[in-house]
C-alpha positions as CSV (number, residue, x, y, z in Angstrom):
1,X,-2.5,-36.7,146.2
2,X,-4.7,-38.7,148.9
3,X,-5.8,-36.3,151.6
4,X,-4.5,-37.3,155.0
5,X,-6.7,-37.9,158.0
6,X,-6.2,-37.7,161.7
7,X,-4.2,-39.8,163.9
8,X,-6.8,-42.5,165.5
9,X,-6.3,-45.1,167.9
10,X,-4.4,-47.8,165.3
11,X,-2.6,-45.3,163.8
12,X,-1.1,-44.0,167.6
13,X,-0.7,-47.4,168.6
14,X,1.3,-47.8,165.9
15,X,3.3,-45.0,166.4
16,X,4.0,-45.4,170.2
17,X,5.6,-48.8,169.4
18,X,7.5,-47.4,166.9
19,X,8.7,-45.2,168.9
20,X,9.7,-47.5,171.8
21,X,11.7,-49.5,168.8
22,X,13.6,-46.1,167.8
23,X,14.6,-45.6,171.6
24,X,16.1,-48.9,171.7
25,X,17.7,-48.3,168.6
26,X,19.8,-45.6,170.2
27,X,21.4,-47.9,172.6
28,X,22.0,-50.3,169.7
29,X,23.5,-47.8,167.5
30,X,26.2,-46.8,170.4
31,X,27.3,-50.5,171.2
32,X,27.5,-51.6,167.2
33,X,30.0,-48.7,167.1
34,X,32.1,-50.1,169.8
35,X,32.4,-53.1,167.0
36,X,32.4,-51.2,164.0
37,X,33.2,-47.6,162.6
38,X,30.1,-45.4,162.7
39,X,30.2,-44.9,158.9
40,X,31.0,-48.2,157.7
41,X,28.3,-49.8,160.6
42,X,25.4,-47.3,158.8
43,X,26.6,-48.5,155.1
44,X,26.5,-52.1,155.9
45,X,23.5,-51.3,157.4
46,X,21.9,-50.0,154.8
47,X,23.0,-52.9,152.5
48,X,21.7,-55.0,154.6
49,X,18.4,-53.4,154.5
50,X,18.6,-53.2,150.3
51,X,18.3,-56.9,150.6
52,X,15.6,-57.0,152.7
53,X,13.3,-54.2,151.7
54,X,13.2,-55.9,148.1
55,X,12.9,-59.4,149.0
56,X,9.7,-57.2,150.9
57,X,8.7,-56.5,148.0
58,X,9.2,-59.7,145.6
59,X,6.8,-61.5,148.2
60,X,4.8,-58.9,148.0
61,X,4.6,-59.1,143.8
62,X,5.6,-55.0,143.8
63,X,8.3,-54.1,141.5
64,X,10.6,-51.6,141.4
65,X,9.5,-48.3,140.4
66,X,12.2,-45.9,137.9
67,X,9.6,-44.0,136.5
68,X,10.6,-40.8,135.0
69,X,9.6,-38.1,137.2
70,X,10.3,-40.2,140.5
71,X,14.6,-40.6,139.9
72,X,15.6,-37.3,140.5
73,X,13.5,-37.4,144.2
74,X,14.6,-40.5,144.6
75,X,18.3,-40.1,144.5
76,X,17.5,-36.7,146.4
77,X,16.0,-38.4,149.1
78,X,18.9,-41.4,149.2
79,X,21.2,-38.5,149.8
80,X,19.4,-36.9,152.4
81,X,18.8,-39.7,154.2
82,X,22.6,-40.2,153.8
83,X,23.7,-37.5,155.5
84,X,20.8,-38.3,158.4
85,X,22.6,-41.6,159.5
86,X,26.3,-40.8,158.9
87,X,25.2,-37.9,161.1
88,X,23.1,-40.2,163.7
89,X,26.2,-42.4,163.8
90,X,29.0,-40.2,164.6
91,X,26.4,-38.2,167.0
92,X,26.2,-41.6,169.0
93,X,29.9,-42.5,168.7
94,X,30.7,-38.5,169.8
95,X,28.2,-38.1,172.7
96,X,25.7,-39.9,175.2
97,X,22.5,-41.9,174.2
98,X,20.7,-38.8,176.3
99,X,21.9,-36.3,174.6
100,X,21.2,-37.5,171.6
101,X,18.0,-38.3,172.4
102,X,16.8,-34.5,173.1
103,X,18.4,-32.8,170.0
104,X,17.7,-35.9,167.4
105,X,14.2,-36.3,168.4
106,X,13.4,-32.5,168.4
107,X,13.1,-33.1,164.7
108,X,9.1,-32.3,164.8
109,X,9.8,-28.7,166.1
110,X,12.0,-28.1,162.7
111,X,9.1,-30.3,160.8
112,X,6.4,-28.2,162.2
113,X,8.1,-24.9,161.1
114,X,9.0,-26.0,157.0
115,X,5.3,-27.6,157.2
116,X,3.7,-24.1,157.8
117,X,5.3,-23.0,154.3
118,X,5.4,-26.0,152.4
119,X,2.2,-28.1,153.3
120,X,-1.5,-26.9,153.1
121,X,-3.4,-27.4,156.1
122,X,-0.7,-27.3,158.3
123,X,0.1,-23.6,159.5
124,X,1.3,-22.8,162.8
125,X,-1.3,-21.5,165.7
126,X,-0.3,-19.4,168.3
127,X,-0.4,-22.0,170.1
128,X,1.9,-24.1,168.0
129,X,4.3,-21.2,167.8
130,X,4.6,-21.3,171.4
131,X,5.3,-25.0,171.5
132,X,7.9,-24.4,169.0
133,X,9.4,-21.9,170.8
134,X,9.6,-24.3,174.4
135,X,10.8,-27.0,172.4
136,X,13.6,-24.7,170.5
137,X,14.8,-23.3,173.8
138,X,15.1,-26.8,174.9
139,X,17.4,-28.0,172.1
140,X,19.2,-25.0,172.4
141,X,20.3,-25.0,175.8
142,X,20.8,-29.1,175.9
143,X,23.6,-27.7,172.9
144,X,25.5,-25.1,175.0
145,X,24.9,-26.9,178.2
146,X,28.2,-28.7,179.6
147,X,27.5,-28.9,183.1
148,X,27.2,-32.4,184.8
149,X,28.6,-34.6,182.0
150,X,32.2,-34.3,181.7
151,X,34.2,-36.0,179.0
152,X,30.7,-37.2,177.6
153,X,29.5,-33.8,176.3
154,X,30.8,-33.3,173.1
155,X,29.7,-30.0,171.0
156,X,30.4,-31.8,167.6
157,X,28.4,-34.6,168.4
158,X,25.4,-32.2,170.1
159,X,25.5,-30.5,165.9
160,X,26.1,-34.1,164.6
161,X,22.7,-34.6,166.2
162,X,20.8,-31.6,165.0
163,X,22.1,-33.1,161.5
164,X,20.4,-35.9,161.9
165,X,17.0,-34.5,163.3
166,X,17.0,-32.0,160.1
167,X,17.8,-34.8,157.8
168,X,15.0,-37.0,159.2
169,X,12.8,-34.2,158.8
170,X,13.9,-34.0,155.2
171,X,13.2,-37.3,154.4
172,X,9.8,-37.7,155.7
173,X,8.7,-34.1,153.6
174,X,10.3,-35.4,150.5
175,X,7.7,-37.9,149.4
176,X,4.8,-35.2,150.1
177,X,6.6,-32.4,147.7
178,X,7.8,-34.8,145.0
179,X,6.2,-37.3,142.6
180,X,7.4,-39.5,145.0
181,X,4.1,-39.5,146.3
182,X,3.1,-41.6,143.4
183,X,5.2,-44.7,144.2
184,X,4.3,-47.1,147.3
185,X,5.8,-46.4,150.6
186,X,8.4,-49.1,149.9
187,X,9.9,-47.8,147.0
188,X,10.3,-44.9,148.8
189,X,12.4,-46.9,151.3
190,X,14.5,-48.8,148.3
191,X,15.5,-45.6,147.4
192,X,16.9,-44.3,150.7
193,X,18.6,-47.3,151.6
194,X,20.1,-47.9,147.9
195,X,22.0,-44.9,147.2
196,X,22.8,-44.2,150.6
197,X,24.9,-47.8,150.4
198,X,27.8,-46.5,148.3
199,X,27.9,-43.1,149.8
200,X,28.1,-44.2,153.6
201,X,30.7,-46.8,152.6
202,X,32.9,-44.1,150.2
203,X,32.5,-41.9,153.1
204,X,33.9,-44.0,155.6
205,X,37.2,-44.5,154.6
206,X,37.7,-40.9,155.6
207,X,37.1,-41.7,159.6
208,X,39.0,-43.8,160.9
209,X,39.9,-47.9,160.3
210,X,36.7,-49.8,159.6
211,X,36.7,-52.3,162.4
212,X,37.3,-51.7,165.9
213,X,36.7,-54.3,168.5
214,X,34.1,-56.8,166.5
215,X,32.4,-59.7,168.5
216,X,29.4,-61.8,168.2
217,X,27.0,-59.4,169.4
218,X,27.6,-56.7,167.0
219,X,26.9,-59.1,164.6
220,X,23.7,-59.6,166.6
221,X,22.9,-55.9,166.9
222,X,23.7,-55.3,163.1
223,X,21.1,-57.4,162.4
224,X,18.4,-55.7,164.7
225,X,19.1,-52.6,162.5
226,X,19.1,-54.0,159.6
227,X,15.8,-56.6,160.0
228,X,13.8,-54.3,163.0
229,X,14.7,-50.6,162.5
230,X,16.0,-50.2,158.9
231,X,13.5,-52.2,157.0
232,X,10.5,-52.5,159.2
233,X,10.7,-49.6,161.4
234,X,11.1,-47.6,158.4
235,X,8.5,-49.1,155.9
236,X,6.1,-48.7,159.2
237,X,6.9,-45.3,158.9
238,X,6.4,-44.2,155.8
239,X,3.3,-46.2,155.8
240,X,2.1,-43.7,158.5
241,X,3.3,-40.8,156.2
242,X,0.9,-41.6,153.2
243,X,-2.2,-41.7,155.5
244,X,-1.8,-39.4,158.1
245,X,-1.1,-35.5,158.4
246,X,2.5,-35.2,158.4
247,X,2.8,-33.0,161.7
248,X,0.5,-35.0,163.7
249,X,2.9,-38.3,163.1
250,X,5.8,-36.2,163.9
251,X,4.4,-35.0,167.3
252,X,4.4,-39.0,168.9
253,X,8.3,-38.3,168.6
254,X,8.1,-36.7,171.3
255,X,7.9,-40.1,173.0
256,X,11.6,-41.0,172.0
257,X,13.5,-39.0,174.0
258,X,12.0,-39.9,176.7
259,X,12.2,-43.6,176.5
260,X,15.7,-42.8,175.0
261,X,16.9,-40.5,178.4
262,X,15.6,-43.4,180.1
263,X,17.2,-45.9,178.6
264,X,20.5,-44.3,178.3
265,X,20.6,-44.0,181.8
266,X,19.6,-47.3,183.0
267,X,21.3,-49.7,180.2
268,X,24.5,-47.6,179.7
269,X,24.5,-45.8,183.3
270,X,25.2,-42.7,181.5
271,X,24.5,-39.2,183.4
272,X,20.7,-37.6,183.9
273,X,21.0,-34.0,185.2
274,X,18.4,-32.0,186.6
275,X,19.4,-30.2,183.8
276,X,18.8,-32.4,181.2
277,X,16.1,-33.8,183.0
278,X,14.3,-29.4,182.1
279,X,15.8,-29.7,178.5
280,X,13.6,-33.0,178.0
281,X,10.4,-31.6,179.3
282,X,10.8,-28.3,177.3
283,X,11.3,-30.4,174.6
284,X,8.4,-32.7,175.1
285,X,5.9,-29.8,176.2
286,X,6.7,-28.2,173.2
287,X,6.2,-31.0,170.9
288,X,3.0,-31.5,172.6
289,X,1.9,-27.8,172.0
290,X,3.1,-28.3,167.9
291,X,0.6,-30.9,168.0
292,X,-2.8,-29.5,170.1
293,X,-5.6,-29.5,167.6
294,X,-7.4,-26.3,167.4
């Protein structure tokens, strides 16, 4: 396994766009689900992105890789990132953009904490363990915290988020504890997208009737997910993952939330409390702590 090096100046630039992108994505997610069922919108989505990812990699001359040894992760990996996105859609169809925002993107506090026993080279400092603890307290009070929001706090969709952030987490270890590892960063993506296509759709039938009030535009924003965030967002990613520390990538999420709060709040006009407004920076100053080099 190639050792990975420190995040430099490409690497963050990289990262902060992708970030930005993720934000956005947010917003997108809640108004496809005005169109479209969460479930059914995150299947089609990930058939969508089936297409793409290997027409990717036809241009590219790659084929795909079923090596024995790599199938087992793979369809492990599919399912996790399975439950991630049915998770990630109900969250957004449940509960506000800003909510979701704090508690998806705390996902580096939970990747910091199964790094230190699964990943050489990335223990937790004192220092660390204190940023884990700010951003923990955070997340947990943005949970049980009701005040301010009204009808648009919703406790399942708060958990339906924390889903998602443990699932995303899961899906960006895998390829480092697996012989994933071996394959290219966009078989690792075929994977996820493939056999998370017939389990988003067999799941859906079980919430609700698939379309709701379909237009134009969520044809239009289906196809930012699918194109942007899906297949390039993602294969950016796990780029990222097969050349630099694992932690280190996971710390720029801290940027997310932020530009998702933000977001939420000017594009939707949904509710910023002072209260959320503390959850966010615990959250961020925490992240920022997981990730101070010694």
């Amino acid at each position: 396994m190639q050792d990975r090096r420190d995040i430099d100046l490409g690497g963050g630039a990289l990262l902060i766009f992708l970030m930005v992108i993720l934000a956005v994505n947010q917003v997108v997610i809640k108004l496809t689900n005005e169109g479209l069922q969460p479930v059914f919108a995150a299947g089609l989505r990930s058939l969508g992105a089936v297409a793409v990812i290997w027409g990717w990699m036809r241009f590219r001359g790659l084929r795909l890789d079923f090596s024995a040894g790599t199938r087992g992760p793979g369809v492990l990996i599919g399912l996790i990132f399975s439950v991630e996105f049915l998770a990630l859609f109900l969250a957004l169809d449940l509960t506000t953009v800003t909510r979701v925002s704090v508690i998806f993107y705390s996902m580096p506090v939970w990747m910091a904490l199964t790094a230190h026993f699964v990943l050489p080279g990335e223990r937790l400092t004192p220092i660390r363990l204190a940023g884990l603890t700010l951003a923990f307290a955070g997340v947990a009070w943005a949970i049980v915290d009701r005040s301010g929001f009204g009808g648009e706090a919703s406790l399942a969709g708060d958990l339906a988020a924390l889903v998602a952030a443990l699932g995303w987490m899961g899906v960006s270890l895998m390829p480092r504890l697996s012989r994933l590892s071996r394959t290219g960063f966009e078989m690792q993506m075929f994977w996820q997208v493939a056999v998370s296509v017939p389990v988003l759709l067999a799941a859906s039938v079980f919430f609700g009737p698939l379309l709701r009030d379909v237009s134009v535009m969520t044809g239009w924003l289906m196809l930012f997910q699918i194109v942007v965030v899906a297949s390039g967002v993602f294969l950016a990613w796990f780029w990222l993952l097969q050349h630099y520390k694992t932690s280190q990538i996971a710390a720029f999420a801290f940027l997310s939330p932020v530009f998702g709060v933000i977001l939420g709040w000017l594009w939707l006009g949904e509710t910023v409390t002072t209260a959320l407004v503390a959850q966010l920076v615990l959250v961020a100053a925490g992240i920022m702590l997981i990730n101070r080099r010694s």
